[in-house]
Structure formats: C-alpha cells, structure tokens
C-alpha positions in Angstrom: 0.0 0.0 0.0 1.7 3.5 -1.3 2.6 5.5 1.8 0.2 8.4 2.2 1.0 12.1 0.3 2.6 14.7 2.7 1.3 18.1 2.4 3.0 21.4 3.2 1.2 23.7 6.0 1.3 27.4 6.9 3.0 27.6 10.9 1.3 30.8 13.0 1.4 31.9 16.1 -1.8 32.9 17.9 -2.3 35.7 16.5 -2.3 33.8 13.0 1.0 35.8 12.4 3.5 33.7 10.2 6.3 32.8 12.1 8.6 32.4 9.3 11.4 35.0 8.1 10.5 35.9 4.5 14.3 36.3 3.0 17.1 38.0 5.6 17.7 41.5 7.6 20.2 42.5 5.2 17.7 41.9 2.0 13.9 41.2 3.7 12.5 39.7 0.5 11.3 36.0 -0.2 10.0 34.5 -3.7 8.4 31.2 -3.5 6.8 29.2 -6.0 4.1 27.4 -5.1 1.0 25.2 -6.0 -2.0 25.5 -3.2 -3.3 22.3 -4.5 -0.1 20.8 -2.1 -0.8 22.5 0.7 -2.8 21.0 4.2 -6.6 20.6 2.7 -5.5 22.4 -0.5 -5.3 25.7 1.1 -3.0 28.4 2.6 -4.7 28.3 5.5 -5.5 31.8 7.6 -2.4 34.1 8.4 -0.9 37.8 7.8 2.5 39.4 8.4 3.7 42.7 8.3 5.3 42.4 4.5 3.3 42.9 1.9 2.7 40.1 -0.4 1.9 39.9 -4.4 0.6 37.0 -5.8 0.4 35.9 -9.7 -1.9 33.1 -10.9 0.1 31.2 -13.6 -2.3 28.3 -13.4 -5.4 27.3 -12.5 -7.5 29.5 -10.4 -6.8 31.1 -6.8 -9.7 31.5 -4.5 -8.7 34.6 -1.6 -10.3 35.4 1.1 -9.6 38.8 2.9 -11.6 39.1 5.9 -15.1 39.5 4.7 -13.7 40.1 1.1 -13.8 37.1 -1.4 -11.4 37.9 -4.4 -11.3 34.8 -7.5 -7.8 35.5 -9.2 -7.5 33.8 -12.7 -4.0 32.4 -14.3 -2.9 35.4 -16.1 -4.2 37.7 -13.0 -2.0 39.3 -10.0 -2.6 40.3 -6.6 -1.2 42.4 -3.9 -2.3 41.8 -0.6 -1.5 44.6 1.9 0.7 44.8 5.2 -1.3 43.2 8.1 -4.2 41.9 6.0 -5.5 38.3 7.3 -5.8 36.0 4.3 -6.4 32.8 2.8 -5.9 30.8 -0.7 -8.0 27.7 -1.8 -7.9 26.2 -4.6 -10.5 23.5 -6.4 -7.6 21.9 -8.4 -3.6 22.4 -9.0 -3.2 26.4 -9.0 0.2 27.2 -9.5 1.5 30.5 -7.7 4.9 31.8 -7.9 5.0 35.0 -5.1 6.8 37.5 -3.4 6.8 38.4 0.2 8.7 41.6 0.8 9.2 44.3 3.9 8.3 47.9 2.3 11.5 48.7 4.2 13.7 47.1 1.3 12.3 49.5 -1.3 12.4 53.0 1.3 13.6 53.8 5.1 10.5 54.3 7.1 11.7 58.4 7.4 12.3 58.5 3.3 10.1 60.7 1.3 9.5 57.5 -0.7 8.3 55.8 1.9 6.0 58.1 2.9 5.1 59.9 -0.4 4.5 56.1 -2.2 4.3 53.4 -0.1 2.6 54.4 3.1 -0.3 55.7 2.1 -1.1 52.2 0.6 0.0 50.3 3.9 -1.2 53.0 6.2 -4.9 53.2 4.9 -5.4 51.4 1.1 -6.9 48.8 0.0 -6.4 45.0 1.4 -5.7 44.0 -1.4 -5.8 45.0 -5.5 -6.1 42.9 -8.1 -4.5 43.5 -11.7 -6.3 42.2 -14.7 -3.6 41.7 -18.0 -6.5 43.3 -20.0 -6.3 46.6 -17.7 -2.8 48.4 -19.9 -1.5 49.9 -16.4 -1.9 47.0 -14.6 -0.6 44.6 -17.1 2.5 47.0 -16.8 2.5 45.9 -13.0 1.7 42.4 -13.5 5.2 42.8 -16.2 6.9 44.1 -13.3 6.7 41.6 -11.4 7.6 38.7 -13.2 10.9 40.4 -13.7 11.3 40.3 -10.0 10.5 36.7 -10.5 12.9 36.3 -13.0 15.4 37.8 -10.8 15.0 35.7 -8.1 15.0 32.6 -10.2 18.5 33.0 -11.6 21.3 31.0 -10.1 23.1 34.5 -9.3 19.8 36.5 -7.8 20.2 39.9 -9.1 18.8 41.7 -6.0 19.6 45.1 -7.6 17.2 43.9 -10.7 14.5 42.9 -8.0 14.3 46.3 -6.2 14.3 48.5 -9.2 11.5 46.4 -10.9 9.9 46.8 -7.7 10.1 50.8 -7.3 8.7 50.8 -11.4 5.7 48.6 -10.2 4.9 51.2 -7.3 5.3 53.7 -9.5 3.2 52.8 -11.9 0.7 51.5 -9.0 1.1 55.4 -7.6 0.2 57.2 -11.3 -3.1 55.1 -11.0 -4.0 55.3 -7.3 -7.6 55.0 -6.6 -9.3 56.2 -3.7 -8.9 54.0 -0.3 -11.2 51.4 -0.2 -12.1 47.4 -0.8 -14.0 46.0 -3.1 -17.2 46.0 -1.4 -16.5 50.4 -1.8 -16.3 50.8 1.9 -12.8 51.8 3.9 -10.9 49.3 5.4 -11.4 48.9 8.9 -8.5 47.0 10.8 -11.1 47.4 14.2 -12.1 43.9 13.9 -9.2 42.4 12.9 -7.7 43.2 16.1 -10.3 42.3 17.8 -9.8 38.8 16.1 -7.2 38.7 16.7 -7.3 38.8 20.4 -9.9 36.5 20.4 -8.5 34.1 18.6 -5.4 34.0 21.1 -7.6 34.1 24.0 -9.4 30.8 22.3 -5.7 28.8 22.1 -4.6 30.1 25.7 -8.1 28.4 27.1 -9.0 25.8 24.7 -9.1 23.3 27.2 -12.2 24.9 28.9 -15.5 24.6 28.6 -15.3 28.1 26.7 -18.5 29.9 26.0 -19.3 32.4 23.1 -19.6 34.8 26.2 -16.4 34.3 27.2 -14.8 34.6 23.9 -16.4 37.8 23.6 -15.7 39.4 26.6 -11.9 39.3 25.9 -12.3 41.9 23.8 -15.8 43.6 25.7 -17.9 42.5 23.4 -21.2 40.8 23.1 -22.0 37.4 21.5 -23.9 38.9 18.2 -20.8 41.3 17.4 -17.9 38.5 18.6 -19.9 36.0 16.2 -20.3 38.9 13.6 -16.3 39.3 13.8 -15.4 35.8 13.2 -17.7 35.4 10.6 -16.5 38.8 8.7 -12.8 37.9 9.1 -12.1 34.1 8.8 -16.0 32.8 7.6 -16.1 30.8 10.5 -18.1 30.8 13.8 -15.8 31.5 17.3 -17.1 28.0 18.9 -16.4 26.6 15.6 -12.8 27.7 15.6 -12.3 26.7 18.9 -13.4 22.6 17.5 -11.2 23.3 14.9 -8.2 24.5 17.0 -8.7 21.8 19.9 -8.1 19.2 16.7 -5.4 20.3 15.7 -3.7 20.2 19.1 -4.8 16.6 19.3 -3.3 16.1 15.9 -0.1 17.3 17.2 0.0 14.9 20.4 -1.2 12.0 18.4 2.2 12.2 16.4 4.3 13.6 19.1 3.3 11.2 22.1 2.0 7.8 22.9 -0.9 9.0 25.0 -4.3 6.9 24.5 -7.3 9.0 21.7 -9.2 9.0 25.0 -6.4 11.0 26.9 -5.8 13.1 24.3 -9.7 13.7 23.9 -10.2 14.9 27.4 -6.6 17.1 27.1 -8.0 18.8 24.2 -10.9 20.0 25.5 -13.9 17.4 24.2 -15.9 15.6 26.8 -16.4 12.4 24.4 -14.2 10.6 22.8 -16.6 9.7 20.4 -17.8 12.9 19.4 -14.1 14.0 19.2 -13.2 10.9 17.0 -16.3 11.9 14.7 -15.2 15.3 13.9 -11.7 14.6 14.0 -12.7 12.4 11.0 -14.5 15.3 9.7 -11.4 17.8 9.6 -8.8 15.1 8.3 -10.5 12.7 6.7 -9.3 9.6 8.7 -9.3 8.9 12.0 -7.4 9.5 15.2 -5.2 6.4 14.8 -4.7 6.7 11.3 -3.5 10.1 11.5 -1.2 8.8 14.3 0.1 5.9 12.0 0.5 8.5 8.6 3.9 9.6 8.2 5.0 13.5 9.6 3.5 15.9 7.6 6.4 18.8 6.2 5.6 22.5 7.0 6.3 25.1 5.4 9.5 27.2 5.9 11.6 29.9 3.9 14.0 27.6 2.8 11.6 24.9 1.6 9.8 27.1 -0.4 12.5 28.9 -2.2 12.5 27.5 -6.3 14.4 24.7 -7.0 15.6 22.8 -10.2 12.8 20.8 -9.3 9.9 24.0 -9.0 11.1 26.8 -10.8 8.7 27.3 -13.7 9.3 25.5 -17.1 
C-alpha cells in the first residue's frame, strides 16, 4: 500500500502571524513558488505578516479570502495583498503561484520621502488587497513588473539590484493610477475587527481546554455574542465556537504524532468531553481517524528555505 501524500502547511502563532522569516535582515525579500493544490486541505490556511505580499496566478485558479472580502484570481491575474491583512488561498484543483513576500522597508527607510510619499499611504490606509487584470494596460504593466522580480530571483546568481528596481517601477506605476482607499465592497478598510480577532483568537488557544463559552470569547475583547460571532464570521468565515473545535483538533493532531498517549487521553486534554464525538469530527477535519492520522507519516511545513524555487519548482 503507497505511503500516504505529505502536504506542506502554513505555521502561526496565535495571532495567525507567520512565524517564518520571508528572505534575511540584510535583504527582507522571499520568492516562493508554489501550487495550493499541495498544501494542508488544498489551502494556505489563515495568516498575515507585516510584509506585503503579491501573488500571480500562472495556473489554474486562486480563491482569496480577505476578511469578509472574497477575491477569485484567474491564471494570467495578480494580486497584492497589503501589510497586516489576514488571508487565505483555496484552490478547487492544481493552481500554480509563484509569489513574493517583501518588507516595504527594502524599497524606502520608514523616514524616506519615498516611503511616505509612495508606499505608506497604501500600507497605512489602502486597499487590502488590488487585483491586476492583463486586459487593464496599467496593470498589465504591474503584472510585467513583477515577473521580472520573479525572474530575478529565479537565476542561479539572484540579481537583487534587478528585484528592487522592478519593484520601485511597479509602485510607480501603481502610484500614477491610485484610486481612492477602499475594498471591493467600496467601503474603507477597517482594521477594528481584525484586532479584535485577533485577540480573540489567542484568548481561544490560551483556554481551549475549557468549557469556553461564546460569552467568554467575547468578553476578551468587551464585546457581546452577536458582534464576537459577527467578527469571526466577517474575518475568517467561520463561527468563534467553531474555531475553537477546529483549533482543539489540531492540538490533538499534534499529540497523536508527538506522544504515545491513549485517543481518549488526548480527547479529554483537548478540550472534548467524548471521545466519540471528538473521534467523529476529527474524521471530519482530516479525513481519517485519530489512529490513522497517528500511523501516517510527519507531515512537512512550510519554511523559507523549503519554499524557495528549486531545479525541481522553478517554472518551465
């Protein structure tokens, strides 16, 4: 019987910030290429980080979710996602994405009148995301610029000095065609409730092992049940009580490969009073159960180094 396929994962903290360096101090830029089709249920699960990120769909089709935002990004189609913005990728099939995830610092010091002339007012109070169409001429120019930076980054030699001046021409050209701040649904982005899930969210993996209620989850951030569910619904499409199942599996997961305690121990550890129920929705999540997941080989996650192109994934 073939061993079972390993799939890579997105690591977070509890904040859902990505606890991996994109690229070095010295030059704070990482390109990876990438197919969501391998990833942990075929997504790139929930996260943000402080870089900005730009995406390009070479194949298939990328489904994004931005908070409450939903963006579907064709091949041929690019996407920036802004600084601090929690998102997600799915896919229905192999979608290849080669990407860049890069400080703004690299481009401009933080005191720079290019910093705060260009890039700031994007970080500071744009968009979550734009999306560039080939058929748009401006934003085909952007979507040009950076697949030289992916070019760059693919040679043997990286030519960083290639990278960051393809990089200051897309922002320029993204500059000369600046809209006014706002998302797709036409309203201002509002990073309120994404602090607020944030909180919540870490206040849900420091207590998991409770009998938490939707009260409780709301109070962390002194707020009532309607407008806690409300916030977790807006900004990862998923209820507070059922993120808390979700994240009390995927502790389990973790101590069924990293310990030889019984599925009932590990059930009551988690948080679930049956070992039954906990067995039927750990089933539910990963599509075997508790002691077939144990017997499945480590899964890889992802990391800077894993993900950078190789002979073996750099586009043909």
């Amino acid at each position: 019987m073939p061993a079972p396929k390993s799939f890579s994962r997105i690591t977070t903290d509890e904040t859902l910030l990505e606890n991996v360096q994109h690229g070095s101090p010295a030059f704070p830029l990482q390109y990876y290429f990438e197919d969501i089709w391998d990833f942990d249920f075929h997504c790139v699960d929930w996260h943000w980080h402080p870089e900005l990120e730009y995406v390009y769909v070479q194949s298939g089709r990328a489904i994004c979710f931005l908070g409450e935002e939903k963006r579907i990004v064709s091949a041929g189609c690019g996407l920036l996602i802004n600084s601090r913005v929690i998102h997600r990728f799915e896919a229905k099939s192999s979608t290849i994405i080669p990407n860049v995830v890069y400080s703004p610092f690299l481009l401009a010091s933080e005191n720079s009148l290019l910093y705060q002339k260009y890039l700031l007012p994007f970080i500071s109070g744009g968009a979550d995301c734009i999306l560039f169409d080939p058929s748009v001429p401006w934003q085909a120019v952007c979507i040009q610029k950076m697949m030289e930076v992916f070019a760059s980054q693919e040679k043997k030699d990286v030519e960083e000095i290639v990278t960051v001046t393809s990089l200051l021409k897309f922002w320029h050209e993204l500059y000369q065609h600046r809209q006014p701040e706002q998302n797709a649904s036409g309203k201002k982005p509002d990073r309120t409730n994404q602090a607020r899930l944030q909180i919540m969210m870490q206040y849900v993996q420091e207590h998991y092992q409770e009998n938490l209620r939707l009260e409780e989850i709301g109070a962390a951030v002194h707020i009532g049940r309607s407008l806690a569910l409300q916030v977790f619904q807006q900004g990862i499409h998923q209820s507070p009580i059922s993120y808390l199942i979700e994240f009390r599996l995927k502790q389990a997961a973790k101590l069924l490969t990293s310990t030889e305690k019984t599925v009932v121990r590990i059930a009551e550890e988690t948080g679930f009073e049956s070992s039954a129920y906990f067995c039927r929705k750990f089933k539910e999540l990963y599509g075997m159960t508790p002691k077939d997941y144990r017997n499945q080989s480590d899964e890889p996650m992802r990391t800077a180094e894993d993900a950078k192109p190789s002979a073996r994934n750099k586009p043909s």
